[in-house]
KEBABA-679540 format. One record per residue: x, y, z of N, C-alpha, C, O, CB in turn; residue in three letters. Coordinates in steps of 0.1 Angstrom, whole numbers, plus 2048, in hexadecimal, padded with zeros to 3 digits. Glycine has a CB too. Layout:
N
XYZXYZXYZXYZXYZALA/...
END
This chain:
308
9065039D490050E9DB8F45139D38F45169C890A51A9DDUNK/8EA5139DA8DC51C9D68E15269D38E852C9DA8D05209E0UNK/8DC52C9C38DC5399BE8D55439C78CA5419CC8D85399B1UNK/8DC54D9C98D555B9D58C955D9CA8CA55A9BE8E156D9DAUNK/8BE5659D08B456A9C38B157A9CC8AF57C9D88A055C9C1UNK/8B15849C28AD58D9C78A15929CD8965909C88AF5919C1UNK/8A45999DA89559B9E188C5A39DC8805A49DF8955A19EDUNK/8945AA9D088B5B59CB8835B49C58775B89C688E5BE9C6UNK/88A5AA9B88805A19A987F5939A987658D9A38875A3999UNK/88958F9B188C57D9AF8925799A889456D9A78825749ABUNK/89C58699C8A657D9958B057C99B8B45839A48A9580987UNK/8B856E9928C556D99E8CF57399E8D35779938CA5629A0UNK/8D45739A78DE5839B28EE57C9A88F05719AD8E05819D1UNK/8F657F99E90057C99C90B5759A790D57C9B1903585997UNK/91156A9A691A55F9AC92B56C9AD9305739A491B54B99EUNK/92D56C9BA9375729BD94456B9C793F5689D293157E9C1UNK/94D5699C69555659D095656B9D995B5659E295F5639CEUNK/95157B9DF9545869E89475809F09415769EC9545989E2UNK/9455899FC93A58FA01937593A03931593A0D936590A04UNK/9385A09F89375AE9FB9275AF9F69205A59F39435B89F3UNK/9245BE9F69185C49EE9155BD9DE91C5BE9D491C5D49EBUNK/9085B59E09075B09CE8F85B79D18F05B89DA90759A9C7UNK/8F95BF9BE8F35C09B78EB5BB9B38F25B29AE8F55C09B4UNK/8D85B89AD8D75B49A28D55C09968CF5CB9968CD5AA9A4UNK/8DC5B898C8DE5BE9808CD5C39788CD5CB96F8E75B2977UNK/8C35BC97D8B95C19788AE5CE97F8AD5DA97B8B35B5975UNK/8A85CA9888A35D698F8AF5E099D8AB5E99A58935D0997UNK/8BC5DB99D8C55E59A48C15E49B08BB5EE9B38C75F39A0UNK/8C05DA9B98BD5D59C48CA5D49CA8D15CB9C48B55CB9C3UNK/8CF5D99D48DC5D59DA8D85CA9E78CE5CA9EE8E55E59DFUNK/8E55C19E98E35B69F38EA5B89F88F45B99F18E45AB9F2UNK/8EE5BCA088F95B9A128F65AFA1E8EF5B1A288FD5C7A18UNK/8FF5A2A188FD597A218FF597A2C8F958FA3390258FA1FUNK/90B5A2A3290F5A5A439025A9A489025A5A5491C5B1A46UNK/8F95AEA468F35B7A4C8E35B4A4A8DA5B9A508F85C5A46UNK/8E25ABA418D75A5A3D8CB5B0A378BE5AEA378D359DA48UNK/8D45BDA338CE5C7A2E8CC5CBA238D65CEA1D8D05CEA31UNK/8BD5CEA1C8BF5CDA0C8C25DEA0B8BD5E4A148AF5C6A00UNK/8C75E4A048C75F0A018C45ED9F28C75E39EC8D55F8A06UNK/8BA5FF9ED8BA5FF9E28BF6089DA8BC6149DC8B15FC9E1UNK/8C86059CF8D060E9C88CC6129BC8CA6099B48DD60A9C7UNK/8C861F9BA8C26209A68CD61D99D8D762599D8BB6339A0UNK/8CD6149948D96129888D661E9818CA62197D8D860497DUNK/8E06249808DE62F9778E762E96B8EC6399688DF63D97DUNK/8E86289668F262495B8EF62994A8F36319438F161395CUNK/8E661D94A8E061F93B8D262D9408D36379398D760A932UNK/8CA62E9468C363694B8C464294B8BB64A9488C1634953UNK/8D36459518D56529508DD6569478DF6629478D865795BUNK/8E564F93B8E86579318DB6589268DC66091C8F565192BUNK/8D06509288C76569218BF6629228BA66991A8C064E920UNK/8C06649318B96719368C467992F8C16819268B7673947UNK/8D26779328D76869308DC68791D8E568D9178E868A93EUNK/8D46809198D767F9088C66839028C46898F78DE66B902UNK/8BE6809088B06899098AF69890C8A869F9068A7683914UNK/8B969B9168BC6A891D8C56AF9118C36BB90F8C46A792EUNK/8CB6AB90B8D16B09038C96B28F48C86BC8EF8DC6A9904UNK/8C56AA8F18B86A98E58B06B98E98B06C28E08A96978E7UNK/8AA6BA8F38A26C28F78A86D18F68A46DC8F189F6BD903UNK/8B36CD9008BC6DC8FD8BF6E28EE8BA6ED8EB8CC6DA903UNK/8C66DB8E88C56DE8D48B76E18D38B66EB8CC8C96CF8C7UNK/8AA6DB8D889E6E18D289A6EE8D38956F58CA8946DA8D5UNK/89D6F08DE89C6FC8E58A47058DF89E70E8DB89F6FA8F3UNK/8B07068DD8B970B8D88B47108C98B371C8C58C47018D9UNK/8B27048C18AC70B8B58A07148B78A171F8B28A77008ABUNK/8987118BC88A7178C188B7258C388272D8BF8867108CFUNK/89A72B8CC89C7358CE8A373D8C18A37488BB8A17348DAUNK/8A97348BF8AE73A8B08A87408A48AC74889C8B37318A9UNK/89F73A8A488F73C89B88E74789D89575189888173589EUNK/8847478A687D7528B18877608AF88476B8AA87F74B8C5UNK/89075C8B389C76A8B289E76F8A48A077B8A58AC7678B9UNK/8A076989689E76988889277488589277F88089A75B883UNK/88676A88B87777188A87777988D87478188486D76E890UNK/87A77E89D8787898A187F79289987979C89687B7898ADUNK/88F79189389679989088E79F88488A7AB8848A379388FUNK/88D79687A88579B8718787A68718777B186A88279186EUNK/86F7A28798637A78798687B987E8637C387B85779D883UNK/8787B788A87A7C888D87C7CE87F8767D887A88A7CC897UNK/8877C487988B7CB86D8817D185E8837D98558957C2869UNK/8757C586186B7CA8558647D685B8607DF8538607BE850UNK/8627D886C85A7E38738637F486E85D7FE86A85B7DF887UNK/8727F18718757FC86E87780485F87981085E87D7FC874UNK/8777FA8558797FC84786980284286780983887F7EC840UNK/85E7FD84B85280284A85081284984C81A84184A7FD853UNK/85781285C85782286285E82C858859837857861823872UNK/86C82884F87383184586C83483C87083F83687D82E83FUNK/86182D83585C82A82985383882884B83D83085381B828UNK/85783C81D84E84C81983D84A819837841814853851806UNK/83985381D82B84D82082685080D82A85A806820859831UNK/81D84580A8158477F780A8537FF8048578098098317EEUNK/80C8557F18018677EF7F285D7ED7F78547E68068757DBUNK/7EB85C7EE7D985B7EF7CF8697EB7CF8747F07D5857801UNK/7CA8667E47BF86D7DD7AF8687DF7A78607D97C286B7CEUNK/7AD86F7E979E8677F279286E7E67938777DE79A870807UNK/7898647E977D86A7DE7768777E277587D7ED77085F7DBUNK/77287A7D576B88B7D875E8867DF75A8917E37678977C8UNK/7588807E174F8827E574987A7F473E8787F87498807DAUNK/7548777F775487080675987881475F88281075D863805UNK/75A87782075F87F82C76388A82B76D88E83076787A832UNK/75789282076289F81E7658A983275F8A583C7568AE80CUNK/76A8B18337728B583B7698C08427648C883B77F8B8835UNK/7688C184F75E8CF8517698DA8527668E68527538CF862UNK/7758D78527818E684F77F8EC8457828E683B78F8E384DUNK/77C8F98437808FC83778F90483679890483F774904832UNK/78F90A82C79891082679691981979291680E7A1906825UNK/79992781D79893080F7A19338067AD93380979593B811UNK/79E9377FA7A89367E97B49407F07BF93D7EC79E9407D5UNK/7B494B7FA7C39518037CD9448067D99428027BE958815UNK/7C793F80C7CD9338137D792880E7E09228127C392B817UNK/7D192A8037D491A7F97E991C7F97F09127F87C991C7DEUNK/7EE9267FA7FC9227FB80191A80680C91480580492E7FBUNK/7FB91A8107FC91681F7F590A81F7F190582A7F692182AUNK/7F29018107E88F780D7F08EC81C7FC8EC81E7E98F07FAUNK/7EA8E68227F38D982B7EE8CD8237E78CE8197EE8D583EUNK/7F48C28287F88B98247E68AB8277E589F82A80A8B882CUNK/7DE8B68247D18AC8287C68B48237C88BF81E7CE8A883AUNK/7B98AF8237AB8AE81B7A68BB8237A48BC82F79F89E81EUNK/7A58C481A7998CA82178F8D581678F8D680A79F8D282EUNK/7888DC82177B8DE81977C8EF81277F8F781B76C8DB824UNK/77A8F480177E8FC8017739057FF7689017FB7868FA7FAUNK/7749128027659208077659217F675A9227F276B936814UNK/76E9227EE76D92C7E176791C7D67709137D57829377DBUNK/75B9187D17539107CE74C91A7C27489257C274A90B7DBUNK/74C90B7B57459127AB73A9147AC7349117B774690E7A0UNK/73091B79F71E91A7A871D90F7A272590A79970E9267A6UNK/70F90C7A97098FD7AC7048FD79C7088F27986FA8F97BBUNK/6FF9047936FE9027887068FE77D7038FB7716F9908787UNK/71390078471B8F977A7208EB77B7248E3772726901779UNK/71F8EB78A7218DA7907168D378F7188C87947268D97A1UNK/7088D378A7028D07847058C77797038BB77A6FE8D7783UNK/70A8CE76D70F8C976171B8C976271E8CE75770B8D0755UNK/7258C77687328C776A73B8C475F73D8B875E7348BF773UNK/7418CC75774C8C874A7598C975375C8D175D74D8D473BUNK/75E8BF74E76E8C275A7768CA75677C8D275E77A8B775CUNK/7788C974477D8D373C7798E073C7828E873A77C8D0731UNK/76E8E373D76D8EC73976C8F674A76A90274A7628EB72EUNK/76E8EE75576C8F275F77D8F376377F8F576F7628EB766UNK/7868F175A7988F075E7998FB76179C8FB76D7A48EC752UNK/79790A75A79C91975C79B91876A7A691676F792927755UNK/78F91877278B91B7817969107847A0916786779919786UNK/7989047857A18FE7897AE90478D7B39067977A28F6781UNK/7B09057807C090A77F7BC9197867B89147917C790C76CUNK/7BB9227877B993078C7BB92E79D7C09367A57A9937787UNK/7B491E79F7B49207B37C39137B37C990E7BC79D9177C0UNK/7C49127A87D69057AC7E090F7AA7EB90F7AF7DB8F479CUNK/7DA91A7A17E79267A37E99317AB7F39397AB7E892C799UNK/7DE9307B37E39367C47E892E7CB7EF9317D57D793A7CEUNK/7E69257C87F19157D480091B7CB80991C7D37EB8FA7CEUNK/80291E7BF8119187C180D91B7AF8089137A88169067CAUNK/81492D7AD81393279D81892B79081592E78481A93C79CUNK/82092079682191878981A90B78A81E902782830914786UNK/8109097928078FE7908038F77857FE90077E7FD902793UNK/8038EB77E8078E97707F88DC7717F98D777C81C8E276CUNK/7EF8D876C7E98CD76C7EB8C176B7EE8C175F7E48CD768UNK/7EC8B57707F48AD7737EB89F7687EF89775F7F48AD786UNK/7DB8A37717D589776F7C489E7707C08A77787DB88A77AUNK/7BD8987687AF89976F7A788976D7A98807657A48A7766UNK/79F88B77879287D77D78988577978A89177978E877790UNK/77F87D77377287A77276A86F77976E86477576F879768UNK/76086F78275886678874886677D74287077875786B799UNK/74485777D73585877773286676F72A86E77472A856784UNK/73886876373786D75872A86B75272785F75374086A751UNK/72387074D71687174471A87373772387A73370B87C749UNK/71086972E71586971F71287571C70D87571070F85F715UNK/71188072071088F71B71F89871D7248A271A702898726UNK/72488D72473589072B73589A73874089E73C74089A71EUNK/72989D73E72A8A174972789E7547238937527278A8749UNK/7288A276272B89876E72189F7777218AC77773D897775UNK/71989A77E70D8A17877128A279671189979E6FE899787UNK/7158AA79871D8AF7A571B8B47B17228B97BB7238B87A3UNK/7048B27AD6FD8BC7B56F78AF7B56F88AD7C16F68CB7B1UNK/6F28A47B16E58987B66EB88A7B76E58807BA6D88977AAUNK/6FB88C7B170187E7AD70B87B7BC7158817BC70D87F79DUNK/7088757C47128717CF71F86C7C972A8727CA70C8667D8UNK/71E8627C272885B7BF7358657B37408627B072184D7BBUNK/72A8717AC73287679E73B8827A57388897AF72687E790UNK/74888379F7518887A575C89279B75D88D79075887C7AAUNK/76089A79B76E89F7937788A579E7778AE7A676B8AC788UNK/78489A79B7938A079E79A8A479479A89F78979C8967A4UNK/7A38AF7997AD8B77947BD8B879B7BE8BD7A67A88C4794UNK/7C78B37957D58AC7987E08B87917E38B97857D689978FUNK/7E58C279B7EB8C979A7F88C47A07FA8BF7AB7E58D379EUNK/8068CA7928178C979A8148D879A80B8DF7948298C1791UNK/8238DA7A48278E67A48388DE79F8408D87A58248EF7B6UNK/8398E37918498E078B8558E879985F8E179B84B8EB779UNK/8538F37A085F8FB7A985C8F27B18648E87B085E90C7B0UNK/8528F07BC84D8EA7C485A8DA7C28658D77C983A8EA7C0UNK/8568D57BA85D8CB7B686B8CB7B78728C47BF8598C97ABUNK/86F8D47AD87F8D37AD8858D67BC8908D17C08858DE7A3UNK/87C8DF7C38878E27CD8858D57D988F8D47E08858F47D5UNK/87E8CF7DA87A8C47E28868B77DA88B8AD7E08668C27DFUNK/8878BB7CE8958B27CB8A38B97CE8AD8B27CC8958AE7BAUNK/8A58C27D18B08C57D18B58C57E18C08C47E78B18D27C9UNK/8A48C97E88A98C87F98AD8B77FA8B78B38028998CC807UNK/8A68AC7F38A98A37F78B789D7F58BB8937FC8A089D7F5UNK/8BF8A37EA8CA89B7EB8D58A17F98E089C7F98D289D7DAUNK/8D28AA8018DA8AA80B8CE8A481A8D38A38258E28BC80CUNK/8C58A18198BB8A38258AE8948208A48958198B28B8825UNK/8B388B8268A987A81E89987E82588F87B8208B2863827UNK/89B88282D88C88783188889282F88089683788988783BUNK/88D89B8248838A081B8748A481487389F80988589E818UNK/86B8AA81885C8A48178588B881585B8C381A85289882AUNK/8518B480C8488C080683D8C07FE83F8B97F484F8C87FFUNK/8318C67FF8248C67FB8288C77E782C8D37E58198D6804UNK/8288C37DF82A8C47D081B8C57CB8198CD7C18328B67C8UNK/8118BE7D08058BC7C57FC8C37C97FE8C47D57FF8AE7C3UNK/7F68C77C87E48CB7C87DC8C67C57DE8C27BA7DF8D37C2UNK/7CE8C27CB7C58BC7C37BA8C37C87B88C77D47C58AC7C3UNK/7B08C57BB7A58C87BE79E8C27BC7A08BB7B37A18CF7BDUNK/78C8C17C67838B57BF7768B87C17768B97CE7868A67C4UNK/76A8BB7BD7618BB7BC7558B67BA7548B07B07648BD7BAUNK/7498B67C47418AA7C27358AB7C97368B77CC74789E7C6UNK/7288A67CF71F8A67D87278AC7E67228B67EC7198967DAUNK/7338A67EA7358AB7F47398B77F673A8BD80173B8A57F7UNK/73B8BD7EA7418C97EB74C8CA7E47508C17DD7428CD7F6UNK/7558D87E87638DA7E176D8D57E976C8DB7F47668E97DEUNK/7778CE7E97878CC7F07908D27EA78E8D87E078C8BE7F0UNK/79D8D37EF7A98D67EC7B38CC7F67AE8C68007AA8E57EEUNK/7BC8CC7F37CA8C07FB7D28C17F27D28C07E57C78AE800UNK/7DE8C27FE7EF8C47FD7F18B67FB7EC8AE8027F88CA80BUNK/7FC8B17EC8008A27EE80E8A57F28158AC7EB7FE8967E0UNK/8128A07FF82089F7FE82A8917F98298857F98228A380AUNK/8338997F783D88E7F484988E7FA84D89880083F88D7E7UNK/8538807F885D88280086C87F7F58788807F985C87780EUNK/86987D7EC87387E7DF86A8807D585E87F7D587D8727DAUNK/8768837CA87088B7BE87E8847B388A8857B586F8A07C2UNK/87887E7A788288079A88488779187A88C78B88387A795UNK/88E88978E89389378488389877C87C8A27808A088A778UNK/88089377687689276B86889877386089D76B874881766UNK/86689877F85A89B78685D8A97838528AC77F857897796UNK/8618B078285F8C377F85E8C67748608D177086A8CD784UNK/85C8BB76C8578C175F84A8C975F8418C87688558B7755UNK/84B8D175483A8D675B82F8D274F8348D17448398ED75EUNK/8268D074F81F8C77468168D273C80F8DB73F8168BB74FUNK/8198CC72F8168D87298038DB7277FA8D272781F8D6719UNK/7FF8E97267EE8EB72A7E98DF7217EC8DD7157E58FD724UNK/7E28DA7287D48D47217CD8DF7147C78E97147C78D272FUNK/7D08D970F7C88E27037BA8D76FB7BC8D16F07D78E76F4UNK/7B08D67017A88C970079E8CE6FD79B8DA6FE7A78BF70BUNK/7968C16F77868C06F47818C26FE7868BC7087808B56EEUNK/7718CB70176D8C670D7648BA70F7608B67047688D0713UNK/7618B371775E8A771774C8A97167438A07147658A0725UNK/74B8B37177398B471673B8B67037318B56FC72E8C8721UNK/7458B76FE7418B36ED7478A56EB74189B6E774A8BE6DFUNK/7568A36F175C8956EC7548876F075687C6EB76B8956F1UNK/74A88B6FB74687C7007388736F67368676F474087E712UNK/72E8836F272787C6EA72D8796DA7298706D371A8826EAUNK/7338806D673D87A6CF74186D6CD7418676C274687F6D3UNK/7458686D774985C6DB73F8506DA7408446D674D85D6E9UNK/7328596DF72A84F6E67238486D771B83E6D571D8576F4UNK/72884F6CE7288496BD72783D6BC71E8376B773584A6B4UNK/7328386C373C8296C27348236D07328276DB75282B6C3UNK/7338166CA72E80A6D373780A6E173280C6EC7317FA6CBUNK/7418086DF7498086EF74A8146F574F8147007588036EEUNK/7458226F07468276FC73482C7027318377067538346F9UNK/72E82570172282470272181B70F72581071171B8206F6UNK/71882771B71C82472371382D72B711839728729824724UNK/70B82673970483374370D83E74570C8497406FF82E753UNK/71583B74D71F84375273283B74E73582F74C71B844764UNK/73984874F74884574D74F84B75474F85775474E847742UNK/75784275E76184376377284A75877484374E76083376AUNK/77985375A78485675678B86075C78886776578485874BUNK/79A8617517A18697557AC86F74B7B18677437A686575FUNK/7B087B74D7B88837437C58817457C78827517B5891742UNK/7D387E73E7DF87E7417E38817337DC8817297E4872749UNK/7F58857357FE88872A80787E72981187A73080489372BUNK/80387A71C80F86C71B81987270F817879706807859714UNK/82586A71483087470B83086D70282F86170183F87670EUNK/8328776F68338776EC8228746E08208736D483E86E6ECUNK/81B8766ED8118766E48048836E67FA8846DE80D8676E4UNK/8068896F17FE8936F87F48906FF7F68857037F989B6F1UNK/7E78977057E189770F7D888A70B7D388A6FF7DB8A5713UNK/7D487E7157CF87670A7B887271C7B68757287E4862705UNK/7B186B7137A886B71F7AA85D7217AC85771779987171EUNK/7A985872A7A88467307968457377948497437B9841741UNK/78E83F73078483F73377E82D73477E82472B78084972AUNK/77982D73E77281D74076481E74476082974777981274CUNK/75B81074575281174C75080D75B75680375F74C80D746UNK/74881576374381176D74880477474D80477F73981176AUNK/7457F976B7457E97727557E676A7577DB7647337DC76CUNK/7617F076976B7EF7667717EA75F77C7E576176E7EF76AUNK/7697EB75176D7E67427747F373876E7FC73375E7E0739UNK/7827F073A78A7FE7347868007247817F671E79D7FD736UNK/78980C71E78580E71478F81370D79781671577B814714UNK/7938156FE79E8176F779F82A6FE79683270179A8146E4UNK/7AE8296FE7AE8397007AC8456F77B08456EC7B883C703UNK/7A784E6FA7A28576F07AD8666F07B086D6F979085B6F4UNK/7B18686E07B78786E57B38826E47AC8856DB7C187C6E2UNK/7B788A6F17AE8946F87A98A46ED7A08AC6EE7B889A708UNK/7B28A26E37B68AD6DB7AF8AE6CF7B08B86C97C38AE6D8UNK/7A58A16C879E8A66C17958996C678D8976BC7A28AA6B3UNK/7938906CF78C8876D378D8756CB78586C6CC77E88E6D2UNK/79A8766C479B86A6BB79E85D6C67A88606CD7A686C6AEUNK/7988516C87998466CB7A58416C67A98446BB78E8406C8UNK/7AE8366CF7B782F6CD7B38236C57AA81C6CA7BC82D6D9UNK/7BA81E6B97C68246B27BB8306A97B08306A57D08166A7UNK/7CB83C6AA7C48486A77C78496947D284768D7CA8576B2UNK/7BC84C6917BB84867D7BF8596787BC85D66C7A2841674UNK/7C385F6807CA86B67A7D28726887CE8726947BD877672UNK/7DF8786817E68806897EB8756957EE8796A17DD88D68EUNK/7EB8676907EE86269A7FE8666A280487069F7EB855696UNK/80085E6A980C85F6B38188556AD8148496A980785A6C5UNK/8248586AB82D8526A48348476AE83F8426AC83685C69CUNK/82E8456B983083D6C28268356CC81C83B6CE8388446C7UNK/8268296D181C8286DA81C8326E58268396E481D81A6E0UNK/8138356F081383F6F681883970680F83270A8068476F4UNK/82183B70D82183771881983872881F83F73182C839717UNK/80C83372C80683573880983374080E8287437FF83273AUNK/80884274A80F84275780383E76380683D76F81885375AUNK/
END
């Protein structure tokens, strides 16, 4: 017997004793000899478990894909809301930039809010001229102690300092003096609301600042307080800087157009000045109390001094 050959490809149709429906095994061509009719049948055999093992590959991709995605997302809510809790940082804008067309008068200052503005009670222009910061503290302190009678000094800035130690306040855009007032009550009670109340927030600082632009005042608020913040910091009892700077200007390093600094109290050693230049080359610290340079060759400090 002649092998049958398929009509579809030409290979040959498998040898069967029946006569029923044959197959070929390669392109799935069905034969029905009664009828002399080819019908065509798709093998789906090996074909379609590859499709549905592809379909499945795909599904797991997908699957992870979403898994991710939902991780990501979860995260980024959780970093959004840990943002929203976060106590807003206190900022100290420069004296001599956007000052404020609001003002505000030395009555007022208890009712200080919690932002920049511009103050009516201003020293005369001849003293902001030659500007000593030191020697300009009294008036400081006199308008931080209508804000809040135990007003204590915290900190003072100097901007572009002149080797005469004074700051030009009337022709210098860029020369500046801030003044960094706590209120020690202010403080404590802002700790004591917070241990029943986590959102807690109250104005503690004062700052004043001075410059081309004029006078400011601003409320810093805060939203905790530690133990140790209501200390009240003891008076500056200091050199003023229109004697200690040419003093200074003795010595090679602190020779200089202008100087950038600032006054703080380090424990255990007293009010001390941190002074650098301009193009931000720091300089040994100096103490404020008779103007001696770090390491100090008398009355020194029986400890290193810790900077805050």
């Amino acid at each position: 017997m002649q092998p049958r050959q398929c009509a579809g490809c030409g290979a040959p149709l498998p040898q069967t004793d029946t006569d029923g429906v044959v197959t070929c095994r390669f392109c799935g061509m069905a034969h029905d000899p009664h009828h002399g009719v080819r019908v065509a049948r798709l093998v789906v055999g090996g074909a379609s478990d590859a499709s549905r093992s592809a379909a499945r590959v795909l599904g797991i991709i997908a699957a992870v894909i979403g898994v991710v995605v939902g991780i990501v997302g979860l995260g980024i809510g959780v970093a959004a809301w840990r943002v929203s809790r976060r106590p807003p940082i206190a900022t100290v804008p420069s004296v001599t930039r956007d000052m404020p067309a609001t003002g505000i008068t030395a009555a007022d200052l208890p009712e200080l809010p919690a932002r920049r503005l511009a103050l009516t009670a201003a020293p005369p222009n001849s003293e902001l001229a030659a500007l000593d910061a030191v020697q300009m503290l009294p008036w400081a302190i006199s308008l931080a102690q209508q804000w809040e009678s135990d007003a204590a000094i915290e900190r003072i800035d100097v901007e572009r300092m002149r080797p005469d130690g004074t700051v030009n306040g009337v022709d210098d855009p860029q020369a500046a003096v801030r003044y960094r007032f706590v209120s020690p009550r202010r403080t404590q009670q802002l700790r004591l609301e917070a241990r029943t109340n986590a959102q807690a927030a109250a104005v503690t600082e004062f700052h004043l600042g001075l410059g081309t632009g004029g006078t400011y005042v601003q409320g810093i608020e805060h939203r905790a307080a530690r133990p140790g913040d209501a200390d009240r910091p003891p008076h500056p009892d200091v050199t003023p800087l229109s004697t200690l700077i040419p003093r200074l200007a003795e010595r090679d390093a602190y020779r200089a157009p202008f100087l950038n600094g600032y006054l703080i109290h380090l424990d255990g050693e007293g009010w001390a000045w941190y002074f650098g230049t301009l193009d931000g080359e720091s300089l040994p610290r100096v103490r404020a109390t008779d103007g001696q340079p770090w390491p100090y060759t008398r009355n020194s400090a029986t400890r290193p001094a810790r900077r805050r």
